[in-house]
N, C-alpha and C positions, 0 to 999 in steps of 0.2 A: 503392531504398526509403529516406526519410525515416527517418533514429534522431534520438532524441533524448533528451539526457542532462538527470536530472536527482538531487537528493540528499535525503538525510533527515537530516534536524537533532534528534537526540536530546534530550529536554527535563529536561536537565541542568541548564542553567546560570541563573542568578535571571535573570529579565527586563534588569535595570538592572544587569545584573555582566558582561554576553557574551550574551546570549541575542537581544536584540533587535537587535543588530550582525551576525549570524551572519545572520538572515534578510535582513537587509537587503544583507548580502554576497551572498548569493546569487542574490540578483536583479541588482546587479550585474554579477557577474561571467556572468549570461547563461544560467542552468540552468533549463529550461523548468518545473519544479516544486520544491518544497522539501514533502519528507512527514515528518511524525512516528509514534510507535510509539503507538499508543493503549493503555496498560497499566496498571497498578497501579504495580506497578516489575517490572522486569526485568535477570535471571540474575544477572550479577558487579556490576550498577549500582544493586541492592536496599538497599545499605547506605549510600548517597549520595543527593545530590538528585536527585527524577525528579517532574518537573509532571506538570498533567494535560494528556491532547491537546487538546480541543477550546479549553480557556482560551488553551493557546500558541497554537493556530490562530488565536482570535479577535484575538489580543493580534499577532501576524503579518501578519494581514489590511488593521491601520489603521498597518502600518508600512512596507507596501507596495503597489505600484501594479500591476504587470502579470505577478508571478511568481504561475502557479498553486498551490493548496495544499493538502494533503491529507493522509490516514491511511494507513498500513503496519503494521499494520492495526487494523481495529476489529473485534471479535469479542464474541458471545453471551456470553462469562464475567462480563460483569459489566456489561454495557448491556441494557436493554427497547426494542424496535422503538418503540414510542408516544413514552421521554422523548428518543431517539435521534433522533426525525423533528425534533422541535420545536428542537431546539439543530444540527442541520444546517441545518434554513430559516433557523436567523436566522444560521448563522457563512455562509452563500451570501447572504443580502441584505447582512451587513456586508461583505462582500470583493470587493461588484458584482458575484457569478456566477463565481469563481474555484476553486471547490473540488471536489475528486473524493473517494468515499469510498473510499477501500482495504479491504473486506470479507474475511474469514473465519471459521474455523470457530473456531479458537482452537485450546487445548495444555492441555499441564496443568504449568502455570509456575503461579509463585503469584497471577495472577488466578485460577485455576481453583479456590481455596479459602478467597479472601480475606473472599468475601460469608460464613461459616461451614458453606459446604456440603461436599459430599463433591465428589472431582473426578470430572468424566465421563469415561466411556469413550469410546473414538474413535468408535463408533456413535453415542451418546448425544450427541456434540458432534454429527454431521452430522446426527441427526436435528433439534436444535433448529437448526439453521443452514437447513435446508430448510425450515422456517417460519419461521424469522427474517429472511430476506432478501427473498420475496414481500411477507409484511406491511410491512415497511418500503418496499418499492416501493410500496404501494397506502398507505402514508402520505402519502410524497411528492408524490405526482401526485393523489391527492383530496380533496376539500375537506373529507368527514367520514366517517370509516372506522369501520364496528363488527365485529369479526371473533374469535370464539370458536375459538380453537387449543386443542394438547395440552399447549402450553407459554409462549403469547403471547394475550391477549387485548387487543383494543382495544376501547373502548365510546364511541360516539361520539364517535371523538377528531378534535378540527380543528384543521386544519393552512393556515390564508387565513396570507399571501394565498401560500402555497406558494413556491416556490424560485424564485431570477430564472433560470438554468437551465432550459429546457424541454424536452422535458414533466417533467423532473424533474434535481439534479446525478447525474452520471456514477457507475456504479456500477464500482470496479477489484478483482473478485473475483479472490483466493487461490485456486488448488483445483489437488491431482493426482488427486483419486480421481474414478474416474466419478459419482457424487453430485453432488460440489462442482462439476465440468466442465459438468454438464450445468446445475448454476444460473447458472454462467457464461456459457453459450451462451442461456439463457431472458433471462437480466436487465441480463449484464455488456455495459459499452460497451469495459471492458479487463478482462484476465486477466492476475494475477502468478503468478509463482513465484522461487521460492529457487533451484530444481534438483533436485536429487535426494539426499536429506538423508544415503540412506546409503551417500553418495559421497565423505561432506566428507571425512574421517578417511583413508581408504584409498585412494581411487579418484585416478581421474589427467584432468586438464583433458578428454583426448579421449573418455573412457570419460562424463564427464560431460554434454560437448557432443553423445552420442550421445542419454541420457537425454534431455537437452531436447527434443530431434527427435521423440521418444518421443512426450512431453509433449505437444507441439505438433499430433501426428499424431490423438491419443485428444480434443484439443480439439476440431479441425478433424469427426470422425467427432462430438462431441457437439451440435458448430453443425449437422453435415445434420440429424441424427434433429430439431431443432429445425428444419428449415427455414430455416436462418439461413445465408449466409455468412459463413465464419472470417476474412475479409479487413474484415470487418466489424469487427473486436474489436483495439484496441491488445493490444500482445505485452510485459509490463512484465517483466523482470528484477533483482530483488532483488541488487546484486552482492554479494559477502560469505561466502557460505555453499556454493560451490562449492570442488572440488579446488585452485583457485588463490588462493584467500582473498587475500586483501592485495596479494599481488603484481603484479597490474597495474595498480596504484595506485604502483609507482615510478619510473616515466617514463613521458610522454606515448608513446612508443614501444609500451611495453610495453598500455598501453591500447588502444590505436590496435587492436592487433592481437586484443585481447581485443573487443572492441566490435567489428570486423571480421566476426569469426567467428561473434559472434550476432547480428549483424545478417544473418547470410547464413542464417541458420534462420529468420529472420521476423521475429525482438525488433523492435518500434518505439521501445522506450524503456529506457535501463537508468537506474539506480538507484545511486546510490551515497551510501555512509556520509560524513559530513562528520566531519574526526580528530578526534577522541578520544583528547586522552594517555593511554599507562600501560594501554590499554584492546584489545578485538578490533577495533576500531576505529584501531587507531593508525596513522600514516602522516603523510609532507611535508607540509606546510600549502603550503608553496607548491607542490611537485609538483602536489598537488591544484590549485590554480587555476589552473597551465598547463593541466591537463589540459581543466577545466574550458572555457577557453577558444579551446583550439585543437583539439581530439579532433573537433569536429564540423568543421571545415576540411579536415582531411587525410580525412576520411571523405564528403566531397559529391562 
């Protein structure tokens, strides 16, 4: 089975200070995609510089040639499917057809209260997410959408000359809960996850690695009821947020072995944090671009 490594570039850094170098490194150095965190700001990096996604995408886009690019993720806290379609068609025509959207439900981090609302509850986030995801597909793919939801409406919104992507860009839905799995099997061309959240703290790489199998099994069961085969859907891995946090980020070895292992569950793609001093993020710069550059050798 094809893995394939790719990283997210946190939008930290001013365009003309690190920012535009970082993407351009990463194509480079050879990493099938480069994704950003589509947020407000986010956790310990709230009180520093954090752009916005789409601007860094677009500003990414004409800085680079053949590195795909995309969201981890974009979520309902503080996008409308309607202005959401119209700034994807045009960051897919600026990039010639290079972009995936990373979808989810969202959290309740301070997107979830920055528009001045109250934060949703975990039902109240999937239920606006199971109409925020279909409608954005029916943005994408038609020329002029009118559609009356409980929480989304469109009114003749058009979207020419639509995405260079066909029938529409790639959808890479979030989702552990049967809900979000099953949007993933109707819509997604990939499914991410993180793992299993309440594993990070306590739990142990193998207890983890079971979980994903888990994961993997509850998707696979959400592609039949859909008619869909599961071998049909990239398998993204978030790395970061599992039992092993950082550490198979300290030698190409230690990688090898981690990438190994979920590749033997299915992952088509893992994900990794580009460092971050000082931060949950932190790690070799250069480790990382061994890794970068040799992990998929030792793994063909």
């Amino acid at each position: 089975m094809n893995l394939r490594l790719s990283t997210v570039i946190l939008p930290v850094d001013r365009w003309h200070e690190g920012g535009r170098a970082k993407w351009q490194r990463a194509e480079e150095l050879g990493f099938h995609a480069a994704y950003t965190y589509d947020h407000l700001s986010w956790r310990s990096f709230r009180d520093g510089p954090w752009f916005g996604a789409l601007p860094t995408l677009t500003a990414a886009a004409t800085a680079t040639d053949r590195l795909r690019l995309g969201t981890l993720v974009t979520s309902p806290n503080f996008r409308h499917p309607v202005t959401l379609a119209k700034e994807l068609i045009s960051l897919d025509d600026i990039s010639g057809g290079r972009v995936t959207l990373g979808i989810g439900a969202g959290g309740n981090g301070f997107d979830a209260t920055a528009l001045g609302q109250e934060a949703w509850t975990p039902k109240e986030r999937a239920d606006r997410f199971s109409e925020f995801v279909p409608l954005l597909d029916r943005l994408l793919t038609e020329g002029a959408v009118s559609q009356k939801g409980d929480f989304y409406t469109a009114e003749e919104a058009r979207n020419l000359p639509g995405c260079v992507q066909r029938p529409r860009l790639p959808f890479a839905v979030a989702a552990t809960g049967p809900r979000g799995l099953k949007l993933a099997a109707r819509h997604g061309q990939a499914w991410v996850t993180t793992g299993d959240p309440k594993l990070y703290e306590t739990g142990t790489p193998e207890q983890s690695v079971e979980a994903l199998r888990g994961q993997i099994e509850r998707l696979g069961k959400a592609c039949a009821e859909a008619d869909r085969d599961v071998a049909d859907l990239d398998k993204i891995l978030l790395h970061g947020f599992t039992p092993d946090r950082n550490r198979p980020l300290e030698s190409v070895d230690a990688f090898v072995d981690f990438a190994g292992r979920h590749r033997d569950l299915g992952f088509t793609e893992i994900v990794v944090h580009w460092p971050i001093p000082d931060s949950d993020f932190a790690a070799d710069l250069a480790v990382f671009e061994r890794i970068a550059t040799q992990v998929l050798k030792q793994l063909s």
